[in-house]
C-alpha positions in Angstrom: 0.0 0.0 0.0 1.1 3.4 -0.8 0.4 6.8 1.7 -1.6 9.9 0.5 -1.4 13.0 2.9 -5.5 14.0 4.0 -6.0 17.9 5.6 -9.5 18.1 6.5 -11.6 21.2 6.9 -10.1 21.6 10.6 -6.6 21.6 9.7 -5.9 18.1 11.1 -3.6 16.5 8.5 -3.7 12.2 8.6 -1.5 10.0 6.6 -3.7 7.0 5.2 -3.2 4.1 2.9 -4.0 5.0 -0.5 -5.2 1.4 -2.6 -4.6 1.9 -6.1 -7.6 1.2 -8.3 -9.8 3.7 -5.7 -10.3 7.1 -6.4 -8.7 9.6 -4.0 -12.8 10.6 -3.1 -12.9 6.5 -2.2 -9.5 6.2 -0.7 -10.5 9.4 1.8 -14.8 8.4 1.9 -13.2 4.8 3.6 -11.1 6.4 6.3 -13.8 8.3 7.7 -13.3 12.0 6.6 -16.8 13.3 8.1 -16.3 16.7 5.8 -16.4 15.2 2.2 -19.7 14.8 1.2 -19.4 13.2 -2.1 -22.6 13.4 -2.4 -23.2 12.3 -6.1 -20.9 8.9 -5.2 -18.4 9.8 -8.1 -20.4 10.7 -11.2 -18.9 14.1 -11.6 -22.4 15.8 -11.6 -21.8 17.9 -8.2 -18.9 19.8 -6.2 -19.3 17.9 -2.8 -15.3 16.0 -3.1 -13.5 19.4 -3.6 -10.3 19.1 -2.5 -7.3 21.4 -3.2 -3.8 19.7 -4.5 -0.8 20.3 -2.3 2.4 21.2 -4.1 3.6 20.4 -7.2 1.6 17.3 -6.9 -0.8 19.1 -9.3 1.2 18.5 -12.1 1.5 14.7 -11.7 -2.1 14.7 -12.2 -4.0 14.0 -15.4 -5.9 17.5 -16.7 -9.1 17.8 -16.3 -12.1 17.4 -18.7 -14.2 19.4 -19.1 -17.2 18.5 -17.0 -14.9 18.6 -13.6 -13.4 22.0 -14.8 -17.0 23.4 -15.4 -18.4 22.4 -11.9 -15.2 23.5 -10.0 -15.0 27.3 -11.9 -18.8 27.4 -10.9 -17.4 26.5 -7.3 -17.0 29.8 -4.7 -14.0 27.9 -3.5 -12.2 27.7 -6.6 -8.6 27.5 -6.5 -5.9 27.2 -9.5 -5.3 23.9 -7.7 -8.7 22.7 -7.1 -10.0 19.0 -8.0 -12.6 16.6 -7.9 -11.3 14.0 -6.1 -13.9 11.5 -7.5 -11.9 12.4 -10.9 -8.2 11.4 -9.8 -7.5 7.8 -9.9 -4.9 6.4 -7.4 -2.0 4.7 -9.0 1.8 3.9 -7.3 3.0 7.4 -8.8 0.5 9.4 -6.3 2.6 7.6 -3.3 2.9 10.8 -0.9 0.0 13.0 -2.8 -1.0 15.4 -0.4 -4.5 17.2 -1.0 -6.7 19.6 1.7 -10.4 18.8 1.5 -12.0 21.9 0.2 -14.7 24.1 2.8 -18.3 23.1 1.3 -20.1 26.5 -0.5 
């Protein structure tokens, strides 16, 4: 198993397994983050798995289509770094990835 870095909406930061196959919305909905909502289970249709990308981590990350870029402009919270964490797929090359769950609109 590989780590990925978790800040929730408090500022607590948790290091957690990350299983590759998951998305990073799955990875952080199975080790009990209260403040992602996920609402729309990973469909891309809503906002509720905002989480903003920690350093140049970013860049490791496939760009997004345009249905997760559309809902995250729309998004008060918006950030150059912003994703959908339903949207990133966790592979051995995310070992260390380091995101902050986004504050809900």
């Amino acid at each position: 198993m590989t780590k990925l870095t978790i800040t929730d909406t408090e500022g607590e930061t948790r290091e957690v397994e990350g299983e590759v196959g998951l998305t990073v919305m799955e990875i952080i909905r199975d080790n009990d983050f209260d403040d992602l909502a996920a609402i729309c289970g990973g469909c891309c249709s809503c906002c509720t798995c905002h989480v903003y990308v920690e350093g140049d981590w970013l860049e490791k990350l496939p760009p997004m289509e345009e249905d997760e870029r559309d809902l995250l402009e729309d998004n008060d919270n918006f950030q150059p770094n912003s994703r959908l964490s339903c949207q990133i797929e966790y592979d051995d090359s995310l070992n260390g990835l380091n995101v902050t769950i986004a504050p809900e609109e």
